[in-house]
N, C-alpha and C positions, 0 to 999 in steps of 0.2 A: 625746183620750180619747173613749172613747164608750159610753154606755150599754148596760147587759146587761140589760135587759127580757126579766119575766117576766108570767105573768096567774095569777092564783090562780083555782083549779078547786075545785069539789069532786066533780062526776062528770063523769069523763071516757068518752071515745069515742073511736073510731078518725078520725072525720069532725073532731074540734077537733085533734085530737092533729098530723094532716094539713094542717090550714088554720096552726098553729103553724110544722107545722115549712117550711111555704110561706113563711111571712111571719118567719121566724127569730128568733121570740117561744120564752121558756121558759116551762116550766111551776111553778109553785106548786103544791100538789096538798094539800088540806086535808080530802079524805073522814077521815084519820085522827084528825082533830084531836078529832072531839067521841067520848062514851060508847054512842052507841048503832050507831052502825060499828065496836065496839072488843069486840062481844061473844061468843057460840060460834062463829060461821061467821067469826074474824078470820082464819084461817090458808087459807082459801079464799078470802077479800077481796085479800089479801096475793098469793096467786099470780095471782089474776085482774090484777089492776094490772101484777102484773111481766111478764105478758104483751101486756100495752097496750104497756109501755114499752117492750118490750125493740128495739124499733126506731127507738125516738125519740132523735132525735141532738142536740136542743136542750139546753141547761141545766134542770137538775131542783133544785126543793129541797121541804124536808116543813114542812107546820105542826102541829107538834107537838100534843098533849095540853092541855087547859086549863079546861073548864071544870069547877066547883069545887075546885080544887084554889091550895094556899096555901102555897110554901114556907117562910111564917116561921109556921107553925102551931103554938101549944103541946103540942100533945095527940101526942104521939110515935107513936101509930098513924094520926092523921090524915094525919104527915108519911111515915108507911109507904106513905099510898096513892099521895102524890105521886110518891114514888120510883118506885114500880112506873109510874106512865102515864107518866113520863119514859124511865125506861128501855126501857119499849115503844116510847117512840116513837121513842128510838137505836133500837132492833133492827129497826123498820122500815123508817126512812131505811137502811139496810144493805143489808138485805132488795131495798130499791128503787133502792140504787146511786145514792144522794142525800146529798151531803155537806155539805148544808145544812138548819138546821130552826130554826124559830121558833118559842119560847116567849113564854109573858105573865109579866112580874113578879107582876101581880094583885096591885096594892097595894089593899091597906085601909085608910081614913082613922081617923088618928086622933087628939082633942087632948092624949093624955097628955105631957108633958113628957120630951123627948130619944126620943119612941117615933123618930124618922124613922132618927136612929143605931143605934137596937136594929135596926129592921128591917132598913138595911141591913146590916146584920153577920150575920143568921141569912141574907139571901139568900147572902152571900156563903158563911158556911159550908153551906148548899144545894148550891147551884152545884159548889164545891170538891169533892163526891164526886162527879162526872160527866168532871173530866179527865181520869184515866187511860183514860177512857171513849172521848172527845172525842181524844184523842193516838193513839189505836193504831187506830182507826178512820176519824182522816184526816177529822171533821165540825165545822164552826163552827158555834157556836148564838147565834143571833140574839137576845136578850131585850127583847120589849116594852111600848112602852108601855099602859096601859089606864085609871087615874084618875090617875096622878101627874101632880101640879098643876105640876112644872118638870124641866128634862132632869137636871138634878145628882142624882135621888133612883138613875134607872141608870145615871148616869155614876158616883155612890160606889159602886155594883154593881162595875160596872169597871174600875175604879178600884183594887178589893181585890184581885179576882181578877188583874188584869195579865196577861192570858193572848192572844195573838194568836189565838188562835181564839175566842174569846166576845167579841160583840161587841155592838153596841143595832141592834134593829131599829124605828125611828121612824114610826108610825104616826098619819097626819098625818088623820085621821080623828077619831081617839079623841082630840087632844088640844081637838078643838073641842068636842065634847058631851060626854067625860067629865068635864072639867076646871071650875071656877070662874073659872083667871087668862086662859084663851083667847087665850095667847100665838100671837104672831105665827109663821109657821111657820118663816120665817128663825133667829128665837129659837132654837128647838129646836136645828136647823141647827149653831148656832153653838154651842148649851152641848154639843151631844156633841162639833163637833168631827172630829177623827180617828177616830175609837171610832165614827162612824157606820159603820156597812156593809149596811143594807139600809130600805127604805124600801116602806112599804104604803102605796101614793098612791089618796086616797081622800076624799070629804068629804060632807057632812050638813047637816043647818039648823039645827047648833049645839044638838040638843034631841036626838035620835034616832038611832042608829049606823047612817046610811042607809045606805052603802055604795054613794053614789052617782059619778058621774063629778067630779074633782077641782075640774073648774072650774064646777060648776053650784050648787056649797053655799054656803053664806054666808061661808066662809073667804075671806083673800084669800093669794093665793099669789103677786102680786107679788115680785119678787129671788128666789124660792126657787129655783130649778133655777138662777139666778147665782150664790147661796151653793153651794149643793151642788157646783157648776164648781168651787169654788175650796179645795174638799177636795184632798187628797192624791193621793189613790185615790176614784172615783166608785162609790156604795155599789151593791149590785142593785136597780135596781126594779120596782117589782111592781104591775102595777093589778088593786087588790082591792076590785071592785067585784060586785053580786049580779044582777046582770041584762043579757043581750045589748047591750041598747041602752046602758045606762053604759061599756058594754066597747067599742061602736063609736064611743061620744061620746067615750072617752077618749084614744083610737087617733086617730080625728082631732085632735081639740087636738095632741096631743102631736107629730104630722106638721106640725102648722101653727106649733107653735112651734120645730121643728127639733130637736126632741128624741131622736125615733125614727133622724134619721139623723146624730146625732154619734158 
């Protein structure tokens, strides 16, 4: 088996787009993701990109929509809005001939008694109106992590839905500095399981969402890419880190541990 490596962008060029598809690296493409790329000039943003791509022959996927947005939100127009940046962000992964896209659960903590079951059950009725979405459009949606303290809070996500296309995207990042239990990354690994299929390799100094190169954070990543081996199917991964040089630190690690060429 062998790794499908991507790298998470958010502006892209002709010169990266080039040096990818040199090195037969895919892309991540996350200009979409936040609100302030998502405004009047979106439908010129949208062709502009589709003309980047349209010769790129690597693998492509989208990071969807997320910030502030809550699918288990009370307030029935709050959940109006979520709907809408969701389904903008199907219709641009479309748009961009990307049949893959990652979401955030965006849990919110909290200690009311049995909330962790309520939540999961409005994610899942969330989620549930995007299949017929997700089926006739031929896209898996990725859902990840971002404060939940252990992998079971989206694997009950997954768990409900049982849908081969929605699956957890494990971002190994967010479980060092958002989290309290600072499980071990193998952990995670093991509680999704099968249900893994994509992976944000990425880490921090346990305090701050650095976004830096995987092995230079306080994480330890010992057995992890030997867990991952011994999945079924080895998930996408994706170095989603924010600056040139974590992108070439990670690129070497990952040649040095044999990664890039299994």
């Amino acid at each position: 088996m062998s790794y499908n490596i991507l790298v998470a962008v958010e502006h892209i060029n002709e010169r990266i787009l080039d040096s990818f598809e040199e090195k037969g690296l895919g892309l991540e493409l996350s200009y979409f993701s936040v609100p302030w790329h998502l405004g009047d000039d979106l439908k010129e943003s949208i062709k502009k990109h589709k003309q980047l791509l349209q010769s790129f022959q690597q693998d492509k996927s989208l990071h969807g929509a997320f910030y502030g947005l809550n699918p288990t939100a009370r307030d029935e127009m709050l959940l109006d809005v979520c709907r809408f940046r969701v389904q903008q962000s199907l219709d641009i992964a479309s748009e961009l001939e990307m049949d893959k896209i990652v979401f955030h659960a965006n849990y919110i903590h909290s200690n009311k008694t049995g909330y962790k079951e309520i939540w999961t059950k409005k994610q899942i009725q969330f989620w549930t109106e995007f299949i017929p979405v997700i089926e006739s459009r031929g896209i898996s949606i990725f859902i990840e992590n971002t404060r939940e303290e252990h992998p079971s809070y989206i694997k009950g996500i997954l768990d409900g839905l049982d849908h081969p296309q929605i699956k957890t995207c494990y971002d190994t990042g967010h479980s060092s500095c958002f989290t309290e239990s600072k499980l071990h990354v193998t952990e995670w690994v093991e509680g999704y399981e099968n249900q893994l299929g994509y992976i944000h390799l990425h880490s921090n100094d346990s305090l701050q969402d650095q976004h830096i190169a995987f092995h230079k954070g306080k994480q330890d990543f010992s057995g992890f890419f030997e867990t991952v081996e011994a999945l079924e199917t080895l998930p996408h991964l994706i170095v989603e880190v924010k600056s040139r040089e974590s992108y070439l630190e990670s690129m070497i690690e990952l040649e040095r541990l044999g990664i890039i060429n299994k």
